[in-house]
N, CA, C and O atoms as a Maestro MAE file, in Angstrom:
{
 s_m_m2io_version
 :::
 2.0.0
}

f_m_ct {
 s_m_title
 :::
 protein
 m_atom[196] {
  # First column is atom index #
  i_m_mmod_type
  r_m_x_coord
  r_m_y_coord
  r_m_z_coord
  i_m_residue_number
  s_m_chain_name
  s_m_pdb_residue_name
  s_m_pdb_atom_name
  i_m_atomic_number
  :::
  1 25 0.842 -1.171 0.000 1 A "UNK " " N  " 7
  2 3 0.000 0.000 0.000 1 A "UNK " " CA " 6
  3 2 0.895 1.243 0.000 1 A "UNK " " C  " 6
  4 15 1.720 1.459 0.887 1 A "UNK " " O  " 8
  5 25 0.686 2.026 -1.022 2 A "UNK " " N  " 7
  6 3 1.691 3.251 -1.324 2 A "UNK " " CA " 6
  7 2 0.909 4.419 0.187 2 A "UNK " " C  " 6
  8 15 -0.282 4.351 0.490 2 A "UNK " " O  " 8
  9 25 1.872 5.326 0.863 3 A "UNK " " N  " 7
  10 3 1.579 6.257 1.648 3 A "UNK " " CA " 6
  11 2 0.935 7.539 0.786 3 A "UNK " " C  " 6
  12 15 0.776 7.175 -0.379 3 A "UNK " " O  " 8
  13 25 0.660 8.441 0.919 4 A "UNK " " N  " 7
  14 3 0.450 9.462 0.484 4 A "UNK " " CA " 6
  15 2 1.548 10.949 0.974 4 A "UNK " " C  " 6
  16 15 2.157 11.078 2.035 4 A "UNK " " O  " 8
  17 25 1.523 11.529 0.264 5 A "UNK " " N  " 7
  18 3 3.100 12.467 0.764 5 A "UNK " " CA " 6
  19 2 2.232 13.606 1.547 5 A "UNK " " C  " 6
  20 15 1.193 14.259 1.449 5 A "UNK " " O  " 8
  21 25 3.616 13.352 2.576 6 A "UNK " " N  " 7
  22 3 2.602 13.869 3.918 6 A "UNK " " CA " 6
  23 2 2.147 13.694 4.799 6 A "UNK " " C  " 6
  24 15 1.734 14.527 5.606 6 A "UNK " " O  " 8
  25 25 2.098 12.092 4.878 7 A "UNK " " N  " 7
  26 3 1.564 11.284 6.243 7 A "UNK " " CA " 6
  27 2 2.272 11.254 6.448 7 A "UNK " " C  " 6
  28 15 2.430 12.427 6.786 7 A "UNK " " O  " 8
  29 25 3.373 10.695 6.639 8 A "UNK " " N  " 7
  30 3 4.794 11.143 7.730 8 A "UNK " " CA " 6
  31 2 4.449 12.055 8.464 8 A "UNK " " C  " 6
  32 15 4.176 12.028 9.664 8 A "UNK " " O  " 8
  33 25 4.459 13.275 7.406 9 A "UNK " " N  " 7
  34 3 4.644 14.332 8.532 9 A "UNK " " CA " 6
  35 2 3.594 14.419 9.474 9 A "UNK " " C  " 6
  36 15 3.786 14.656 10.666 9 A "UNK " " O  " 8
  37 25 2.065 14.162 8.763 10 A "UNK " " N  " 7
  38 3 0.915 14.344 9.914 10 A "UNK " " CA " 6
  39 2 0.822 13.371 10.997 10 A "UNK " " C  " 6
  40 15 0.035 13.451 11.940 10 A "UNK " " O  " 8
  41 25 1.853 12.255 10.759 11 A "UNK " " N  " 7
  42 3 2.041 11.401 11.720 11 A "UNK " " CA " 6
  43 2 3.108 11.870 13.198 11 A "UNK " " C  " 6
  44 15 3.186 11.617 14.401 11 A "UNK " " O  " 8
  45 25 3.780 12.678 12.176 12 A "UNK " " N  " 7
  46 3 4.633 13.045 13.395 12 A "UNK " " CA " 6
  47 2 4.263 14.074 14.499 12 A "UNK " " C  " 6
  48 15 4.384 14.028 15.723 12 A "UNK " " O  " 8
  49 25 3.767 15.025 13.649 13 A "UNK " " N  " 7
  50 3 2.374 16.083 14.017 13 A "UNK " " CA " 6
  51 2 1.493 15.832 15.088 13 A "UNK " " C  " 6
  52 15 1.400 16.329 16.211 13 A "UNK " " O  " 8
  53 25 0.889 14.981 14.515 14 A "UNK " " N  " 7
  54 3 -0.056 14.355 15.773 14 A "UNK " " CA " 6
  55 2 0.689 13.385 16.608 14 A "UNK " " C  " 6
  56 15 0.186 13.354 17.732 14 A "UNK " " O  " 8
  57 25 1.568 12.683 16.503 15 A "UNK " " N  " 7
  58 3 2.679 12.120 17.393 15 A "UNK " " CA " 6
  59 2 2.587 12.889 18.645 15 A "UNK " " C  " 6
  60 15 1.952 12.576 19.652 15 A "UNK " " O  " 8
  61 25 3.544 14.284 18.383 16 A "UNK " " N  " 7
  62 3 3.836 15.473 19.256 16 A "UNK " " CA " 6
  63 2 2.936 15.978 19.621 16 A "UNK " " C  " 6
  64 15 3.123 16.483 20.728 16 A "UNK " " O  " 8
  65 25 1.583 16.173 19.074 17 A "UNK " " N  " 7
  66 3 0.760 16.855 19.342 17 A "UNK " " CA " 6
  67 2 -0.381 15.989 20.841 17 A "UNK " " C  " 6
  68 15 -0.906 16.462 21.849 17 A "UNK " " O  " 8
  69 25 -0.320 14.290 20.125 18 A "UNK " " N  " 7
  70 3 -1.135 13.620 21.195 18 A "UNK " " CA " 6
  71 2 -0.098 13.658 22.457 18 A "UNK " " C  " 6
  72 15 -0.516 13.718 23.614 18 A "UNK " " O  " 8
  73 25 1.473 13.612 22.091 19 A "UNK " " N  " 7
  74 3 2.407 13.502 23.557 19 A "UNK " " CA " 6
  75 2 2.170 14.739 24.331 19 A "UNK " " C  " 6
  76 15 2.096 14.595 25.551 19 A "UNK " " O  " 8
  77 25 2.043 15.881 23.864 20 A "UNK " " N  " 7
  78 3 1.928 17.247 24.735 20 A "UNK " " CA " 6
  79 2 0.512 16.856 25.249 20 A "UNK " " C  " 6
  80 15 0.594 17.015 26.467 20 A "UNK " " O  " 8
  81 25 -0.435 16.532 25.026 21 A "UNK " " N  " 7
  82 3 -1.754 16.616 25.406 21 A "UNK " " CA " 6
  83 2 -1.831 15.589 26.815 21 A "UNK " " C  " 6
  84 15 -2.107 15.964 27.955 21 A "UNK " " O  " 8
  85 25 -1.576 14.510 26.471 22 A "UNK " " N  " 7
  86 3 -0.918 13.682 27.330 22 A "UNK " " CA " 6
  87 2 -0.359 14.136 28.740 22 A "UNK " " C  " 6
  88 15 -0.671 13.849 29.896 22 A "UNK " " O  " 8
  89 25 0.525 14.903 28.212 23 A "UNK " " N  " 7
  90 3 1.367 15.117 29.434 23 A "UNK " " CA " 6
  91 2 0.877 15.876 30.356 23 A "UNK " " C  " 6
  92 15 1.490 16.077 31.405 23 A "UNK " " O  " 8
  93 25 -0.221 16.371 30.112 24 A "UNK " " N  " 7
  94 3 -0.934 17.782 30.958 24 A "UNK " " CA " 6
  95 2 -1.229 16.842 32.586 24 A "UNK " " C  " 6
  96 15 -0.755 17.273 33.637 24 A "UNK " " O  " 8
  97 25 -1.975 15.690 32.537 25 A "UNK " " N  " 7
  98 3 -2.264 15.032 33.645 25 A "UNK " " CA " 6
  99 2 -1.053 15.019 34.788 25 A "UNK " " C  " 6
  100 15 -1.048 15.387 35.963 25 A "UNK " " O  " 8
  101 25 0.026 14.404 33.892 26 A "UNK " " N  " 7
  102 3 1.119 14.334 34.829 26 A "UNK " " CA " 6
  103 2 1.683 15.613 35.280 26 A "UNK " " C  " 6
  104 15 2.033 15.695 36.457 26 A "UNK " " O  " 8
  105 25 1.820 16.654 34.471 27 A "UNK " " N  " 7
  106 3 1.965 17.733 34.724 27 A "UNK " " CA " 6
  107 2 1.520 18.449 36.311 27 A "UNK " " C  " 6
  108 15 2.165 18.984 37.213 27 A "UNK " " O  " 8
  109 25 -0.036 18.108 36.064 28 A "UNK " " N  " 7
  110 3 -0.725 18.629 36.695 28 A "UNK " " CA " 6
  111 2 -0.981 18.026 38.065 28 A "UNK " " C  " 6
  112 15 -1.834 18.497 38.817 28 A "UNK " " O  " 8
  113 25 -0.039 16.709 38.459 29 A "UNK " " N  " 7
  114 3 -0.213 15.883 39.571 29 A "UNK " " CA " 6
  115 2 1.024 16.402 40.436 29 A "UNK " " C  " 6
  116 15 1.164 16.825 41.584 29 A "UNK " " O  " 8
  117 25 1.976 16.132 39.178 30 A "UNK " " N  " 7
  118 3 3.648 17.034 39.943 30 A "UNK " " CA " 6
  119 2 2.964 18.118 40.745 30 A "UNK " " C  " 6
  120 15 2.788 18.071 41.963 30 A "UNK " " O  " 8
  121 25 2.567 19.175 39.879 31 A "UNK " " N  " 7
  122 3 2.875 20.790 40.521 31 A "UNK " " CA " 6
  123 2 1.815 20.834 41.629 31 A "UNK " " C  " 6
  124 15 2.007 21.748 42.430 31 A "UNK " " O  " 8
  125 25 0.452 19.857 41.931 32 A "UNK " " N  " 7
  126 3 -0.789 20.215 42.860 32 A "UNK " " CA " 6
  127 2 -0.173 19.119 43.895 32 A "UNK " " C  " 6
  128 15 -0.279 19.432 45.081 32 A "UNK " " O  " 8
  129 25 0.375 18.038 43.645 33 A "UNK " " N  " 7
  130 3 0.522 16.850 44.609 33 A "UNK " " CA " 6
  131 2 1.834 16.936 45.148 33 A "UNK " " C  " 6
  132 15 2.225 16.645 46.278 33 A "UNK " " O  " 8
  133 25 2.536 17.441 44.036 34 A "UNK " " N  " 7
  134 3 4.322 17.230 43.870 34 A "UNK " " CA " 6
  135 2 4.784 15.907 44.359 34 A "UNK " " C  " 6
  136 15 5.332 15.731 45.447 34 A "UNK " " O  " 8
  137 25 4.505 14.920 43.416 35 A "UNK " " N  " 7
  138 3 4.585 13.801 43.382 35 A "UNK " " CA " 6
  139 2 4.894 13.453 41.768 35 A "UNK " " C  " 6
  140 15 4.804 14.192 40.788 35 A "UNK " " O  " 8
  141 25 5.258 12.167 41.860 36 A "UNK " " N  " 7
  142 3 5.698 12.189 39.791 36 A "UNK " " CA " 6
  143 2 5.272 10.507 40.437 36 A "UNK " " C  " 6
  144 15 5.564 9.706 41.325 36 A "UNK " " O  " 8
  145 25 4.367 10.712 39.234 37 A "UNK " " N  " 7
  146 3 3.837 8.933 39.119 37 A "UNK " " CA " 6
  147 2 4.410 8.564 37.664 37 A "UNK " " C  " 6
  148 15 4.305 9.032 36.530 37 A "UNK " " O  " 8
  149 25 5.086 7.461 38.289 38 A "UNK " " N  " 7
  150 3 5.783 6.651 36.828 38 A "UNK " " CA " 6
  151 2 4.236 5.779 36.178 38 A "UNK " " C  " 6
  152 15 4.391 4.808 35.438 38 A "UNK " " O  " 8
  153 25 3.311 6.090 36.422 39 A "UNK " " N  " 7
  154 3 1.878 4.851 36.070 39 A "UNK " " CA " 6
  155 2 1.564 5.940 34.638 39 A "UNK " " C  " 6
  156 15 1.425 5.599 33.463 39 A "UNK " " O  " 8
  157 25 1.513 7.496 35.307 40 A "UNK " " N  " 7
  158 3 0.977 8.557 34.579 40 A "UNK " " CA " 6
  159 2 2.266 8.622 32.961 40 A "UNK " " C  " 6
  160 15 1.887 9.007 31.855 40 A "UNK " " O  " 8
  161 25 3.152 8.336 33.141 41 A "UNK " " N  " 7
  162 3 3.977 8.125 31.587 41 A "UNK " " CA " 6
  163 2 3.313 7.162 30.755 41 A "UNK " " C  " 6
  164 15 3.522 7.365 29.559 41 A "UNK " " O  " 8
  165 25 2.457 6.015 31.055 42 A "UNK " " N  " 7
  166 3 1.851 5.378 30.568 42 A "UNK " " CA " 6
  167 2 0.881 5.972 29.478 42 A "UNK " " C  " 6
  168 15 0.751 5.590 28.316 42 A "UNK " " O  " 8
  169 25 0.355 6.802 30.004 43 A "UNK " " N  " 7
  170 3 -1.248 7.891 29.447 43 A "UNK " " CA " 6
  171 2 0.104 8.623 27.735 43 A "UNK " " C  " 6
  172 15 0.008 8.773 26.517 43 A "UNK " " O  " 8
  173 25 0.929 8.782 28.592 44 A "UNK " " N  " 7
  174 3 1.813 9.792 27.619 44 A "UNK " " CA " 6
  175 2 2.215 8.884 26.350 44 A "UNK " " C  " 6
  176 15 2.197 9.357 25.214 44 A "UNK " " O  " 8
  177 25 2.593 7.499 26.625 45 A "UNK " " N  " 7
  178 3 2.835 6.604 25.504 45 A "UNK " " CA " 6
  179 2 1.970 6.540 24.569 45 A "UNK " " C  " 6
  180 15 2.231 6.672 23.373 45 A "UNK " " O  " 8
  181 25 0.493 6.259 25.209 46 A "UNK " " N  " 7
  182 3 -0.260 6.265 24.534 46 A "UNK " " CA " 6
  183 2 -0.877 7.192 23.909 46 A "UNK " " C  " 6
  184 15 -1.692 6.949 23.019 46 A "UNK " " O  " 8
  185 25 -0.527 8.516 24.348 47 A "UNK " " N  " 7
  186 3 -0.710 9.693 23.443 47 A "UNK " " CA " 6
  187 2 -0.405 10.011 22.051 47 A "UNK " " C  " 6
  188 15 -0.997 10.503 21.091 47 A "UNK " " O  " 8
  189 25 1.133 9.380 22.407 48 A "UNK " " N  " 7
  190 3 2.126 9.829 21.437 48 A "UNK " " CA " 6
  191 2 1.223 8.459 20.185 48 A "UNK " " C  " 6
  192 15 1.016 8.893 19.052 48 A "UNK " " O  " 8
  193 25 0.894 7.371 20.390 49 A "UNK " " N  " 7
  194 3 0.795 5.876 19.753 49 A "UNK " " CA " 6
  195 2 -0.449 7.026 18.800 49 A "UNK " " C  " 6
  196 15 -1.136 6.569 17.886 49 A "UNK " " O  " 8
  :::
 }
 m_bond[195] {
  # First column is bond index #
  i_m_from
  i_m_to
  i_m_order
  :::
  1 1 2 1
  2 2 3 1
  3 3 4 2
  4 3 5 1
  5 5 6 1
  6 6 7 1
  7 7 8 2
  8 7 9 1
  9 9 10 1
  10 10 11 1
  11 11 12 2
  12 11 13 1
  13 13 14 1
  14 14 15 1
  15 15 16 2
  16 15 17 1
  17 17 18 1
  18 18 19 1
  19 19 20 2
  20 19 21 1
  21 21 22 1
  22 22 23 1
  23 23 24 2
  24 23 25 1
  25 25 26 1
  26 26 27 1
  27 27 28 2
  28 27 29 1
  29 29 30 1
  30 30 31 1
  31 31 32 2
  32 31 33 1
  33 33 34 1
  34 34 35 1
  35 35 36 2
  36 35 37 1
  37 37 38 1
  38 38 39 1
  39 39 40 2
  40 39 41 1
  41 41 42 1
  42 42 43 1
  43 43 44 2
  44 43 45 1
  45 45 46 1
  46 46 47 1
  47 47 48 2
  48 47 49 1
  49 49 50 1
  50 50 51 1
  51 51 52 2
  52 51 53 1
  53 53 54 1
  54 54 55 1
  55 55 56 2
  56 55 57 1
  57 57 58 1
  58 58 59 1
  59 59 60 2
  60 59 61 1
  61 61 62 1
  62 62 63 1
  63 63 64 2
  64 63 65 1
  65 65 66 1
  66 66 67 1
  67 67 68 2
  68 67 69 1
  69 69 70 1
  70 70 71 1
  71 71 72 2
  72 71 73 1
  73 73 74 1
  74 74 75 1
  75 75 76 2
  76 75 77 1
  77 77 78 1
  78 78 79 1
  79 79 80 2
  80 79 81 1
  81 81 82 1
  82 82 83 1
  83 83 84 2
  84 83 85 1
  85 85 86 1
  86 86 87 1
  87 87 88 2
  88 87 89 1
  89 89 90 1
  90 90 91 1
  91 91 92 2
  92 91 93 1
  93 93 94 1
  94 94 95 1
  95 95 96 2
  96 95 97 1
  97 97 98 1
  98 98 99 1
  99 99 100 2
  100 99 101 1
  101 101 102 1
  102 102 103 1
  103 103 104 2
  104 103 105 1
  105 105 106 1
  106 106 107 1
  107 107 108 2
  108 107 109 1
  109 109 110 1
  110 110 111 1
  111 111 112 2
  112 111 113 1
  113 113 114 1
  114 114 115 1
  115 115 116 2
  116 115 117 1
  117 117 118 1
  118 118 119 1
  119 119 120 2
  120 119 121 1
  121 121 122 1
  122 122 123 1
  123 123 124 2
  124 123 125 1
  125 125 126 1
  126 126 127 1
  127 127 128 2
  128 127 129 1
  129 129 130 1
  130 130 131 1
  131 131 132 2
  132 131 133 1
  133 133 134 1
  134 134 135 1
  135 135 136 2
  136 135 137 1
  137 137 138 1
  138 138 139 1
  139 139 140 2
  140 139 141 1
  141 141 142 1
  142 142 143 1
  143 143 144 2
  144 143 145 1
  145 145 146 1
  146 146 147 1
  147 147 148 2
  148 147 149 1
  149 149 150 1
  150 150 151 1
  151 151 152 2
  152 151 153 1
  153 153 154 1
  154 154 155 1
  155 155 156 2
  156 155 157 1
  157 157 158 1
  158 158 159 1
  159 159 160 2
  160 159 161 1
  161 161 162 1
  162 162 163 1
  163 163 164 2
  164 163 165 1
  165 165 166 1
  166 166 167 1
  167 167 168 2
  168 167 169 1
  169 169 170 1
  170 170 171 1
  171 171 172 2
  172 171 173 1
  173 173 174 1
  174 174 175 1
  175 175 176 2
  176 175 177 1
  177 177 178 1
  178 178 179 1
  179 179 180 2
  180 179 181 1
  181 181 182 1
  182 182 183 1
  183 183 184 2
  184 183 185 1
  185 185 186 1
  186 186 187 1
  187 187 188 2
  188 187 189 1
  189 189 190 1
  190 190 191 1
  191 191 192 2
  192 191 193 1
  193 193 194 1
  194 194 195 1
  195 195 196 2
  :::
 }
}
């Protein structure tokens, strides 16, 4: 199956784009709890997927 030119990039795009979105939870547990949960990188993998 041939790609279309360009999915790369919108792949990478939304890659970065689902990892930042992602990260807000953990973000937001550090700075209110100040705690860092290694469970919450999980959410982020799957952002990025």
């Amino acid at each position: 199956m041939k790609e279309e030119n360009g999915s790369y990039l919108w792949g990478i795009i939304g890659g970065l784009l689902g990892g930042f979105i992602a990260t807000i939870p953990w973000t937001l547990v550090y700075v209110y709890e100040n705690m860092i949960l290694s469970l919450l990188a999980i959410i982020i993998a799957l952002g990025v997927l």
